[in-house]
Rosetta silent file (secondary structure, phi, psi, omega in degrees, C-alpha in Angstrom):
SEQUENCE: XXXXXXXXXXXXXXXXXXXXXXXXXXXXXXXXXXXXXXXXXXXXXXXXXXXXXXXXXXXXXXXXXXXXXXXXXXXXXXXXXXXX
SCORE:     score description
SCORE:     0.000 S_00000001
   1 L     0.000  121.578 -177.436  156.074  110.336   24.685 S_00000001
   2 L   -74.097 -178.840  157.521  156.932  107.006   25.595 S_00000001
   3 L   -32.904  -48.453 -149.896  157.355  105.133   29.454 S_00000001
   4 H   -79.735  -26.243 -171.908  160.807  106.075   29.730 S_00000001
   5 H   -62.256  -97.898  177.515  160.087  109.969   29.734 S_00000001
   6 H    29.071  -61.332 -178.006  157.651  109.069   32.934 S_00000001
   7 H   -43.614  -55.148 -166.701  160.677  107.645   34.336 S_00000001
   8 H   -73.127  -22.530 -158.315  163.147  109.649   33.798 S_00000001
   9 H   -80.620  -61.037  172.064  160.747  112.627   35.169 S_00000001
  10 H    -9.753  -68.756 -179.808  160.365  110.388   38.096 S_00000001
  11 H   -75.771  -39.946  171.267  163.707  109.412   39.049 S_00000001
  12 H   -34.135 -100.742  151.388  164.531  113.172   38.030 S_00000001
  13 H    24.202  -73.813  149.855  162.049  113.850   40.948 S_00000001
  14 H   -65.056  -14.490 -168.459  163.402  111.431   43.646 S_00000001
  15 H   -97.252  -68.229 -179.630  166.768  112.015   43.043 S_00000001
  16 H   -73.510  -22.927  173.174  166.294  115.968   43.981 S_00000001
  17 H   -66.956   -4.325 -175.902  163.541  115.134   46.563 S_00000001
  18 H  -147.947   12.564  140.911  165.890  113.435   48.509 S_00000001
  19 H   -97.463  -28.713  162.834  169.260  115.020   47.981 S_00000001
  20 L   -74.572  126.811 -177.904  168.263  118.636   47.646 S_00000001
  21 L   -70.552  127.464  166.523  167.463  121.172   50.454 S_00000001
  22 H    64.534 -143.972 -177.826  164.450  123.123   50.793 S_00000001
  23 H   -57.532    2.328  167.347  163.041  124.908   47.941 S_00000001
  24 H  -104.478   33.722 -178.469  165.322  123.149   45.410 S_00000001
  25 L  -108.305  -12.228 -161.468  163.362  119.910   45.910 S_00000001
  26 L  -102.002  -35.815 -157.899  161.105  121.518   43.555 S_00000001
  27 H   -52.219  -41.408 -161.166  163.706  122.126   40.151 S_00000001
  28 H   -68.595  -25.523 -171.418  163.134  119.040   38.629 S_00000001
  29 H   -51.396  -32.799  160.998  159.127  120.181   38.209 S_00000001
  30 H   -86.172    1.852  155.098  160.961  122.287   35.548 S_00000001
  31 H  -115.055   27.915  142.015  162.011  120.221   32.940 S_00000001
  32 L   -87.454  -28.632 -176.505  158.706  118.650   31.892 S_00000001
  33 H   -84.931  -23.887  165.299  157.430  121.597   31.976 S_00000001
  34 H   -71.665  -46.187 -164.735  160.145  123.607   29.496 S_00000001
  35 H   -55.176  -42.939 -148.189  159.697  120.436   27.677 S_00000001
  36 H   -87.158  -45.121  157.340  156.096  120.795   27.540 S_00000001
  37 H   -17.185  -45.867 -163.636  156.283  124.785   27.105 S_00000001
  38 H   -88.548  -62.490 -176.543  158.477  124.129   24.099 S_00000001
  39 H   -63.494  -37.714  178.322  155.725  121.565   22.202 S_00000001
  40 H   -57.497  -40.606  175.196  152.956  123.959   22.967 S_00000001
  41 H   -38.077  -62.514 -154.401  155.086  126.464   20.827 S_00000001
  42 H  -104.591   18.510  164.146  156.028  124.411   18.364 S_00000001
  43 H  -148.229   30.383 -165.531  152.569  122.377   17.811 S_00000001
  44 L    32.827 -167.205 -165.759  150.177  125.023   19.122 S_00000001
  45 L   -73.475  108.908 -170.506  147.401  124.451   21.725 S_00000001
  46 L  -139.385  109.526 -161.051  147.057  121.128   21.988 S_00000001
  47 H   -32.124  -55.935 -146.389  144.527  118.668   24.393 S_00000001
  48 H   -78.605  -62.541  157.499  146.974  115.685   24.070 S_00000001
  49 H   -38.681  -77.072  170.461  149.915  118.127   25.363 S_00000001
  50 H   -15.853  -85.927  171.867  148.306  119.216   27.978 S_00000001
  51 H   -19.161  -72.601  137.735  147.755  116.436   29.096 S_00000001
  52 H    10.933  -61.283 -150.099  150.990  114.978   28.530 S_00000001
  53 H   -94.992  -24.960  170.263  152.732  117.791   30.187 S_00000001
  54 H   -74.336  -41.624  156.417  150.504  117.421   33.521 S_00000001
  55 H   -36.680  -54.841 -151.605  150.881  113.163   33.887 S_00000001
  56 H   -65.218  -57.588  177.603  154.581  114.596   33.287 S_00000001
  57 H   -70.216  -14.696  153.073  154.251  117.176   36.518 S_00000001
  58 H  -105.102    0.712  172.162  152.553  115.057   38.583 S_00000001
  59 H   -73.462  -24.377 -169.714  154.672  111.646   38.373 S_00000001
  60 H   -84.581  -31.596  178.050  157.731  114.272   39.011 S_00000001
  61 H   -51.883  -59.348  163.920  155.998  116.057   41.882 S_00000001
  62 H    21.754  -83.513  178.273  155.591  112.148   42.853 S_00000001
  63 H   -45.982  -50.705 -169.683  159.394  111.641   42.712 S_00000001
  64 H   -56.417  -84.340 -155.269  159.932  114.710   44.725 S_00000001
  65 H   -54.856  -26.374  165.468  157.717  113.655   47.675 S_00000001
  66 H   -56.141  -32.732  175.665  158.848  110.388   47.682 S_00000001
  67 H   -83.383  -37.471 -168.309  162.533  111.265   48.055 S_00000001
  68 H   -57.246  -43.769 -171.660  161.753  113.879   50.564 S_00000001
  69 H   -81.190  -19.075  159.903  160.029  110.848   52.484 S_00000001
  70 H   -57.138  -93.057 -115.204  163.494  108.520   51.985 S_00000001
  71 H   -75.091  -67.884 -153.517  165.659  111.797   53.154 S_00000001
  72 H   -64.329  -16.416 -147.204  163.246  112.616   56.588 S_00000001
  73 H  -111.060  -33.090 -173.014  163.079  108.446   57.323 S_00000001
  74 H  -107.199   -6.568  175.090  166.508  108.022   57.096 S_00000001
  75 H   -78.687   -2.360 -157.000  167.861  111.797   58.478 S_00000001
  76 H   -90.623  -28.425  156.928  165.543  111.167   61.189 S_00000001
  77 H   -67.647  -38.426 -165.085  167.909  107.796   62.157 S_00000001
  78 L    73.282   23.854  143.472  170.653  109.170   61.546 S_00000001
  79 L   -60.313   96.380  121.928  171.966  106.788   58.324 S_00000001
  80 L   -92.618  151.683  172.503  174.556  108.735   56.884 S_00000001
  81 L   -78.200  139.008  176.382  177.341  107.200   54.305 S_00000001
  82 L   -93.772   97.420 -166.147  180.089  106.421   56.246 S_00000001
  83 L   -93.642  153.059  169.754  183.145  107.667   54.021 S_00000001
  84 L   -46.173    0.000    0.000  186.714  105.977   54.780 S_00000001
């Protein structure tokens, strides 16, 4: 698994941490973890997975808290988009 998964789990991460409400700030945690779920299956029990799939769950938790700390810093001003 290259950088870009990282990223993507990341941005995944930030993206629902700081547009989603409550206990759906959390969803994105699940698709490294299907992902990873899915390789143990199909390449048995494997150290390097593991691994893999936990870097992958905590750069997304990451994302999450990070957007959550965008969404309270800027709900807490009261920056909203201003639509036309």
């Amino acid at each position: 698994m290259g950088v870009t998964a990282y990223v993507l789990f990341f941005l995944a991460g930030l993206g629902f941490g700081y547009a989603a409400e409550g206990k759906w700030r959390w969803l994105p945690l699940l698709f490294p973890l299907a992902l990873g779920l899915f390789a143990l299956f199909t390449y048995g029990p494997d150290a390097s997975v593991l691994i893999r799939l936990i870097v992958a769950l905590l750069i997304t938790a990451a994302g999450v808290v990070v957007g959550g700390i965008i969404d309270a810093r800027t709900s807490g001003r009261g920056e909203h988009a201003r639509y036309a």
